[in-house]
C-alpha positions as CSV (number, residue, x, y, z in Angstrom):
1,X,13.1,14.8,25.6
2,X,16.2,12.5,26.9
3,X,15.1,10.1,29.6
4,X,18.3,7.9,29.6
5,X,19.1,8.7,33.0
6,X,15.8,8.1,34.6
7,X,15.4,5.0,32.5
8,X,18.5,3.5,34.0
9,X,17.2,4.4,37.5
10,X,13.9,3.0,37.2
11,X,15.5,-0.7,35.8
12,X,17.5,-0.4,38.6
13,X,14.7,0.2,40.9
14,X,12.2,-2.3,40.2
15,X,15.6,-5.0,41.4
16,X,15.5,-3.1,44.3
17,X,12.1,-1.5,45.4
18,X,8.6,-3.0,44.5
19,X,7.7,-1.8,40.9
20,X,10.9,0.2,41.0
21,X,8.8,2.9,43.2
22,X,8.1,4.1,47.2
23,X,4.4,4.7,46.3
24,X,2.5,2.9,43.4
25,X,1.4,6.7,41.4
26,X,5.2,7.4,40.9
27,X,5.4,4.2,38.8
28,X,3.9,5.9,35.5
29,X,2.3,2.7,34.8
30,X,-1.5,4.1,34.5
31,X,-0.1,6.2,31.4
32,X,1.4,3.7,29.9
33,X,5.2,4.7,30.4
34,X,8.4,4.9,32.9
35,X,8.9,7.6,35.2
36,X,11.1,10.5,35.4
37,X,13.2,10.5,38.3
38,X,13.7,14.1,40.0
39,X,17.0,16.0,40.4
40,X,16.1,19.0,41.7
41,X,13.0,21.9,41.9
42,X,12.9,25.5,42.6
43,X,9.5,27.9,42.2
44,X,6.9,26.1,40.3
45,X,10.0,24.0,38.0
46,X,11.0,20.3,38.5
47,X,14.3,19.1,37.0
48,X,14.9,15.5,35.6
49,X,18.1,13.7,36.2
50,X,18.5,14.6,33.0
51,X,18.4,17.7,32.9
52,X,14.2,18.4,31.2
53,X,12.7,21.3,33.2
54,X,8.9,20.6,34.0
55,X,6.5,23.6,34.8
56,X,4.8,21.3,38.1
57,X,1.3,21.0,38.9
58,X,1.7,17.8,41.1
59,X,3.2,20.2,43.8
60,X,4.2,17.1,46.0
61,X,0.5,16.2,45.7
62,X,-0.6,19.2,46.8
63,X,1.2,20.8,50.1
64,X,3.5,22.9,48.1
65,X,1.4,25.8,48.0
66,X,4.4,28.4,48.2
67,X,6.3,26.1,45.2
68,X,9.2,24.4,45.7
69,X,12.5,25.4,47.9
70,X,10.4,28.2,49.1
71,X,14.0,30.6,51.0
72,X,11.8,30.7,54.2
73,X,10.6,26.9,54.1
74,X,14.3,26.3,53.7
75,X,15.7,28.8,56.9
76,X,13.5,27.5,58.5
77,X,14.1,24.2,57.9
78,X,18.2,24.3,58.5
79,X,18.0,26.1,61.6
80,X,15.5,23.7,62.9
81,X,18.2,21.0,61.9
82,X,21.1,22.9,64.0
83,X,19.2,22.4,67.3
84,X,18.6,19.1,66.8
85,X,16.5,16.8,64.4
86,X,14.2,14.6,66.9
87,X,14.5,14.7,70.6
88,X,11.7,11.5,71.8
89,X,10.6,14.7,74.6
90,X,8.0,17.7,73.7
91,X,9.1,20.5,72.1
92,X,7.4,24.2,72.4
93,X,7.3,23.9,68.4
94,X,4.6,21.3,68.6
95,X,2.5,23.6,71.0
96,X,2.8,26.3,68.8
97,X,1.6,24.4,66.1
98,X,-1.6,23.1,67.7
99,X,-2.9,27.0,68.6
100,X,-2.0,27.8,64.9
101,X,-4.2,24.7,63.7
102,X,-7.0,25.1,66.4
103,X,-6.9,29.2,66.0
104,X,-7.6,28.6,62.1
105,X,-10.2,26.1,62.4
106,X,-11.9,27.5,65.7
107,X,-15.4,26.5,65.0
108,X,-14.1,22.8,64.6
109,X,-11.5,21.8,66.7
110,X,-10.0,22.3,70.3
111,X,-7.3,19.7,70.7
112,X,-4.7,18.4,67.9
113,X,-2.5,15.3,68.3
114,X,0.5,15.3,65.5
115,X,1.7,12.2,63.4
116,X,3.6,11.5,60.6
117,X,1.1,11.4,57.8
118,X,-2.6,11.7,56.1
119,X,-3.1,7.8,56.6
120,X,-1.9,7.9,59.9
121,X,-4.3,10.9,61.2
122,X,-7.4,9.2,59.2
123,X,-6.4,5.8,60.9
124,X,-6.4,7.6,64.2
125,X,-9.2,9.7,64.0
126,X,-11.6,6.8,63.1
127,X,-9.8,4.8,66.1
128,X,-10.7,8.2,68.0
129,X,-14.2,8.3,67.0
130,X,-14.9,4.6,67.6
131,X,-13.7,5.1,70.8
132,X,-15.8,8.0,71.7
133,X,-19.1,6.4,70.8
134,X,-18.7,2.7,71.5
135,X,-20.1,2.0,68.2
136,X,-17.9,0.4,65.3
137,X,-19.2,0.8,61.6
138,X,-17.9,3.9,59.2
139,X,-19.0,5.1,56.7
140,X,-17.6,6.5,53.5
141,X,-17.7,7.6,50.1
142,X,-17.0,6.5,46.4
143,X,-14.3,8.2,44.7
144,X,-12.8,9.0,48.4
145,X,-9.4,8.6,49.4
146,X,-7.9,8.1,53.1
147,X,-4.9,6.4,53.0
148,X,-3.8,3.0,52.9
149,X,-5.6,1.8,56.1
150,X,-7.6,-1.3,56.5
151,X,-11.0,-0.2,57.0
152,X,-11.0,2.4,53.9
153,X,-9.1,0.7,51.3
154,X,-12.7,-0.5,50.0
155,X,-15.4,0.0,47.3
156,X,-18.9,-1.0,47.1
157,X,-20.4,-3.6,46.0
158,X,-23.8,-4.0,44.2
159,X,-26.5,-1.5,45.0
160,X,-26.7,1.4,46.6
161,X,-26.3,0.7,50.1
162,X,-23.6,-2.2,51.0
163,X,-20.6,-3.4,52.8
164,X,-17.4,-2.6,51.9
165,X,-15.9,-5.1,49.6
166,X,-12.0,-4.8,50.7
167,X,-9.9,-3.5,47.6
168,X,-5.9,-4.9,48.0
169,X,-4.9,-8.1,49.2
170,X,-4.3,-8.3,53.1
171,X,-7.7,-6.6,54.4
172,X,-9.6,-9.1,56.1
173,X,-13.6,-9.5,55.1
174,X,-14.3,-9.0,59.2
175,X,-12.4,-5.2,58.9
176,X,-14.0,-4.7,55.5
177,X,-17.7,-5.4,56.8
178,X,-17.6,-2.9,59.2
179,X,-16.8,-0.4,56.5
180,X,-20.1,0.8,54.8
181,X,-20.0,2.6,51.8
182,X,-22.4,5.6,49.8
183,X,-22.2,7.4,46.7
184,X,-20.8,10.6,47.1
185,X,-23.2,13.2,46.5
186,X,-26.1,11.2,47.6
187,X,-28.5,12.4,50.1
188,X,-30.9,10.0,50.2
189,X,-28.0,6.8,50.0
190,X,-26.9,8.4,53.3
191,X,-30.2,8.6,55.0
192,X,-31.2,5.4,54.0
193,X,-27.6,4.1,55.5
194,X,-28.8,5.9,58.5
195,X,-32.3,5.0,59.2
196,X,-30.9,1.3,58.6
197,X,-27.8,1.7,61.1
198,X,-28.3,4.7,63.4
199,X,-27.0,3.1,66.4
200,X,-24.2,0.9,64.9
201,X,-22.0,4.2,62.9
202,X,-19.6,4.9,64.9
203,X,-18.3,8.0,62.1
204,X,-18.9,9.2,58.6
205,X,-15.6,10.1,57.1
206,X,-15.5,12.6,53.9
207,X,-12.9,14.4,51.2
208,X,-14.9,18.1,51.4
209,X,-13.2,17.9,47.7
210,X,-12.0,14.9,46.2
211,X,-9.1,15.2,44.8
212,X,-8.5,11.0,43.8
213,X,-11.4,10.5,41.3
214,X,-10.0,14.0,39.6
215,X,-11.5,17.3,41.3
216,X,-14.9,16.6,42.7
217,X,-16.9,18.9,44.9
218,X,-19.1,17.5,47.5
219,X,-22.7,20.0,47.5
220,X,-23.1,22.2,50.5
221,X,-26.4,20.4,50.9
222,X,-24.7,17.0,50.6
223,X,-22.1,18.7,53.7
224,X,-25.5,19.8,55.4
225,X,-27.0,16.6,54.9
226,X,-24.1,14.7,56.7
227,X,-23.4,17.5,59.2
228,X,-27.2,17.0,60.4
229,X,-27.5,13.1,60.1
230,X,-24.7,12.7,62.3
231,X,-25.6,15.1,64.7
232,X,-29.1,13.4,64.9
233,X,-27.7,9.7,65.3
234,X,-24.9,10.4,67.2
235,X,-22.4,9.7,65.1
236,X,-18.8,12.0,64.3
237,X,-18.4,13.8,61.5
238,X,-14.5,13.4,59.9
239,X,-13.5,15.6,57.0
240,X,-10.4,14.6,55.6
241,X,-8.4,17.8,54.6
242,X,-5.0,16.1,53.6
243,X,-5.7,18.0,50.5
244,X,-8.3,21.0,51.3
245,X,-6.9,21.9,54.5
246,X,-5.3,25.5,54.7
247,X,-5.2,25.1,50.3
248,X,-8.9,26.0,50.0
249,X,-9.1,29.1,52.4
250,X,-6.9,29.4,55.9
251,X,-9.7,27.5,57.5
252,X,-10.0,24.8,54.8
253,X,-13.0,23.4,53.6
254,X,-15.0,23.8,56.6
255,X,-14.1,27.7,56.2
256,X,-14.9,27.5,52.7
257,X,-18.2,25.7,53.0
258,X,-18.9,26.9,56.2
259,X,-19.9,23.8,57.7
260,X,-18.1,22.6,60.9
261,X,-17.3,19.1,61.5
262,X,-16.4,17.6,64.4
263,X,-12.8,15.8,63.4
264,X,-10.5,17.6,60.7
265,X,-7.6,15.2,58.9
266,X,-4.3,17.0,57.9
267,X,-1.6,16.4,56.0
268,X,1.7,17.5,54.5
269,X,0.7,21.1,54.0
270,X,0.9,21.8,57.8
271,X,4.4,20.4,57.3
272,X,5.6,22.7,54.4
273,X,5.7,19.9,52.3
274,X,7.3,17.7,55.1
275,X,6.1,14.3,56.2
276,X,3.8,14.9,58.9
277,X,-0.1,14.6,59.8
278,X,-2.4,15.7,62.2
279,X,-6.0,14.6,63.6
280,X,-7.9,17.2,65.5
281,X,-11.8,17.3,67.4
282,X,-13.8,19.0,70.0
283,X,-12.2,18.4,73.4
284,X,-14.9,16.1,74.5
285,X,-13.7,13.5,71.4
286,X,-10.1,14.5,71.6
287,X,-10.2,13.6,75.0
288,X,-10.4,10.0,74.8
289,X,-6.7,9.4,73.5
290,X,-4.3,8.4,75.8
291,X,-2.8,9.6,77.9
292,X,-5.9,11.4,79.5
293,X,-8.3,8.3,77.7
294,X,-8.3,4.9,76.7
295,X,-7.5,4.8,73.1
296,X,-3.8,5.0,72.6
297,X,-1.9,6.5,69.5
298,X,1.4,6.9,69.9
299,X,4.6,8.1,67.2
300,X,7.9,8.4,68.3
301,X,8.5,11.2,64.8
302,X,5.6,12.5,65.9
303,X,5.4,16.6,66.1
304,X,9.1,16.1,64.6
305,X,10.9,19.4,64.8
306,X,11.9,19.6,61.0
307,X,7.8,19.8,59.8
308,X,6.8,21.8,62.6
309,X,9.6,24.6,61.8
310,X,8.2,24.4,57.9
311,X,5.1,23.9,59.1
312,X,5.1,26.5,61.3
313,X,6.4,29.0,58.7
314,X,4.2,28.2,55.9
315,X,1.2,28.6,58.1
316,X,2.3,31.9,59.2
317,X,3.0,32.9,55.9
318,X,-0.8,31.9,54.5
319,X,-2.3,33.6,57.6
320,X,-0.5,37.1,57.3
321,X,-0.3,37.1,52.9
322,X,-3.6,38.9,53.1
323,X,-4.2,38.0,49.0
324,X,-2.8,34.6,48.5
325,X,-5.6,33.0,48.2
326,X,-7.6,35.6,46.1
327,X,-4.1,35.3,44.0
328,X,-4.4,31.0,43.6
329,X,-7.8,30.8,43.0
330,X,-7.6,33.6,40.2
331,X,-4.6,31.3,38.9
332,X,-6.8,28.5,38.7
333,X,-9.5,30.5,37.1
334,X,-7.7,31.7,34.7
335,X,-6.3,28.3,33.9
336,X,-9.9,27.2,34.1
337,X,-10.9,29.6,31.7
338,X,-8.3,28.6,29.0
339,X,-8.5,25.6,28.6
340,X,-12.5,25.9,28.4
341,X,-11.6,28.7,25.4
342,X,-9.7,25.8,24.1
343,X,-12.1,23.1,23.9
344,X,-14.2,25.1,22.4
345,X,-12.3,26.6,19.8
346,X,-11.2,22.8,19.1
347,X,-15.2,21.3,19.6
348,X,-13.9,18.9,22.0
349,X,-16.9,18.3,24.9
350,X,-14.8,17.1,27.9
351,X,-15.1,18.4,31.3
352,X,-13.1,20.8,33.5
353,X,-13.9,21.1,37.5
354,X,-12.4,23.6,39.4
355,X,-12.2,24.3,43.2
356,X,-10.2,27.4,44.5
357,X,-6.7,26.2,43.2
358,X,-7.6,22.6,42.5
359,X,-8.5,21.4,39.2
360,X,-9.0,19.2,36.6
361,X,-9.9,18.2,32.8
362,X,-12.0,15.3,32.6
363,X,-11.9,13.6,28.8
364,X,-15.5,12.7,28.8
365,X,-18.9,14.8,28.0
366,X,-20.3,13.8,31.6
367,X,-20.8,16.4,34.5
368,X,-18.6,14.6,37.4
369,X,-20.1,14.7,40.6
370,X,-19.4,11.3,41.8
371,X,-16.9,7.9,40.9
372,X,-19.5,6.5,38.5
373,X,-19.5,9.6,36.7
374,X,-15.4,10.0,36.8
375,X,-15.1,6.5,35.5
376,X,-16.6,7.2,32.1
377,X,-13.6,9.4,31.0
378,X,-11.7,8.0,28.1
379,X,-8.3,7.0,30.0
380,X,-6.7,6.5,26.8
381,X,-7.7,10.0,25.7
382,X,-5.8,11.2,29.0
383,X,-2.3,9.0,28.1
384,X,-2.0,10.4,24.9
385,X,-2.7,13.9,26.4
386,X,-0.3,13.2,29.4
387,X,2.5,12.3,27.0
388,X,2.3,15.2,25.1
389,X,1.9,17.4,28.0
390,X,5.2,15.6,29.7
391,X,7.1,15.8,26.2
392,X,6.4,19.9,26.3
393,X,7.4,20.1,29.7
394,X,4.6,20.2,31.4
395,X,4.1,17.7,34.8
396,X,0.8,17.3,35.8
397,X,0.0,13.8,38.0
398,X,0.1,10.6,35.8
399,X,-3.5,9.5,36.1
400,X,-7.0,10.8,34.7
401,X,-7.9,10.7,38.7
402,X,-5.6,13.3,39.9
403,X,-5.7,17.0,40.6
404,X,-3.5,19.6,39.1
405,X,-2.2,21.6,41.9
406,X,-1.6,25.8,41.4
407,X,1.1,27.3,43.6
408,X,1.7,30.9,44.7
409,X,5.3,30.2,42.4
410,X,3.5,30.0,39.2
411,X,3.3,32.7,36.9
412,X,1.3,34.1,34.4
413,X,3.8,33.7,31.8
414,X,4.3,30.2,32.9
415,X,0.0,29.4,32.7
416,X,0.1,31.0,29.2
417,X,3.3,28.3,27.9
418,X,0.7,25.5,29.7
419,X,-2.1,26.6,27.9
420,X,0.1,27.0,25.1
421,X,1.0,23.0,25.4
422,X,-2.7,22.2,26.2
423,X,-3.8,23.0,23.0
424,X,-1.2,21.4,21.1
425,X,-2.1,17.9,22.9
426,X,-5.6,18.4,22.6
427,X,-5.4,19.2,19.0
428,X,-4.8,15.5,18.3
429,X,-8.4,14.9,19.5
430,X,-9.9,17.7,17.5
């Protein structure tokens, strides 16, 4: 393929933009090469500005599940715009909104406040939830992405209980100390955690499905575990959906592991691929932000009419498509399924996970459960393997960490050509 055209954008870009990009993933730089700059998509198809057609699993990272320039996304969208694009006064959208959100997710939430995106409603929520029980440490998980916020842009250092050790320049030691973090997957790490700080966490905060360290499941008895230890000690219990909300089941992760927590994160699929976010709770939590309690959030964007129009259609659409999910997840499977008949066929023992229409190939012999166990895939393996993939026409995200997202707009034919270009790049590892 010809990449003149996105070449020439991206040395243009880094004069302009820092490392030519808006967010550091669309850089290309963990595979080793420049990016290709987007023209135009449609379905389940990206188009360069040069004119390569992709077959796209990054699906916006994830809130495309109807595919791209989806017609009643995009009526939606326009007739939104001819009333108006942002008013800085309510709008009945945003209402209807929230009683889709808290009708879907019942068990969890009663209240929603809109913002503009997934690190804004984590931000929030742990605000929210400090707040609520006058306490100040959170903790989190290895391997778990929430944004670019202060408190969570942070790993662990030695041993299995610890501080957070802050991750990017600019986060203070102060915000990183009251950040604790666990291996994900471990029970007893988290009761341990517990028994040492019961009345000083203020909220755990968990990715039901991480989708940043690859595709990793959390257990249902890991879920249990942290639904009952924070009942017990008081604490709140925060699952981040940017990604698993309404993509796992209508009701998310918490309908799909039936477990209910007592915050939900959301992100750009409640938008229709739109910027927006949203942080929701039980009343008696949601109940502290301002303006009926003391912790103020505040967006002017926020509940924008634009996302809640695409928003509002998407949702509708997933509730009242009686077999979409059945539909993605057999996607996925069959994907799944492929590329496991491939491996074989080529003796190559590297991993696949797969959650509803989430998934991802490893290149390591490891079961992944946690980070430790993501990090001994062979990244060089995976740029080789990207490159091929990109060179067939075939986008999936540009890291060994990142899910490959199935839409309702991919077809069968379309699975087959990827399976197709899967084996030719694996081939080279035979």
């Amino acid at each position: 393929m010809i990449h003149t055209n996105s070449e020439h954008l991206y040395y243009k870009a880094q004069k302009l933009i820092p490392g030519g990009v808006n967010s550091p993933v669309r850089a290309f730089k963990s595979v080793g090469t420049s990016p290709v700059f987007a023209a135009k998509a449609y379905g389940s198809v990206i188009e360069d500005v040069d004119g390569n057609k992709y077959i796209d699993y990054i699906c916006s990272w994830g809130p495309l599940i109807l595919g791209h320039s989806h017609p009643l996304l995009l009526d939606s969208i326009t007739n939104a715009a001819k009333l108006g694009s942002s008013f800085g006064i309510p709008t009945a959208a945003e209402v209807e909104m929230a009683e889709l959100i808290v009708s879907a997710y019942s068990s969890s939430v009663d209240e929603v406040r809109m913002v503009n995106s997934g690190t804004e409603a984590t931000m929030s929520a742990l605000r929210v939830a400090r707040g609520y029980t006058g306490r100040n440490k959170i903790l989190k998980f290895e391997g778990c992405y929430h944004g670019h916020n202060d408190s969570l842009l942070v790993k662990s250092g030695s041993g299995t209980i610890t501080y957070g050790v802050p991750t990017s320049l600019g986060i203070t030691a102060a915000v990183a100390h009251d950040t604790i973090v666990a291996p994900y997957n471990d029970i007893e790490a988290v009761t341990a955690i517990f028994e040492a700080h019961s009345h000083e966490i203020a909220a755990v905060i968990v990715e039901p499905v991480s989708g940043n360290m690859g595709v990793v499941s959390a257990t249902i008895e890991f879920l249990q575990a942290l639904r009952d230890l924070t009942a017990t000690h008081g604490a709140v219990l925060i699952f981040d959906e940017v990604i698993t909300g309404f993509r796992l089941a209508y009701g998310g992760a918490s309908e799909y592991f039936g477990i209910a927590p007592d915050m939900i994160c959301f992100g750009k699929i409640i938008g229709g691929g739109l910027p927006v976010g949203a942080y929701a709770g039980k009343r008696a939590i949601m109940d502290v932000v301002s303006p009926v309690g003391g912790v103020y959030q505040a967006g002017t964007l926020s509940g924008n009419p634009l996302a809640m129009a695409a928003g509002i259609t998407q949702l509708k659409y997933l509730r009242d498509t009686a077999t979409i999910y059945a539909d993605l997840d057999a996607k996925a499977a069959y994907l799944e399924s492929g590329i496991n008949t491939i491996l074989r066929e080529l003796n190559l023992n590297f991993t696949v996970n797969r959650v509803g229409s989430l998934l991802c190939l490893f290149f390591t012999s490891h079961k992944v459960t946690n980070y430790d166990e993501a990090l001994t895939c062979d990244t060089q393996k995976f740029n080789i393997y990207f490159q091929s993939l990109l060179d067939q026409g075939i986008l999936i995200g540009p890291s060994q960490f990142e899910a490959m997202f199935i839409s309702a707009a991919h077809t069968y034919a379309q699975l087959d050509t990827t399976l197709a270009a899967i084996r030719v790049a694996l081939n080279q590892f035979k």
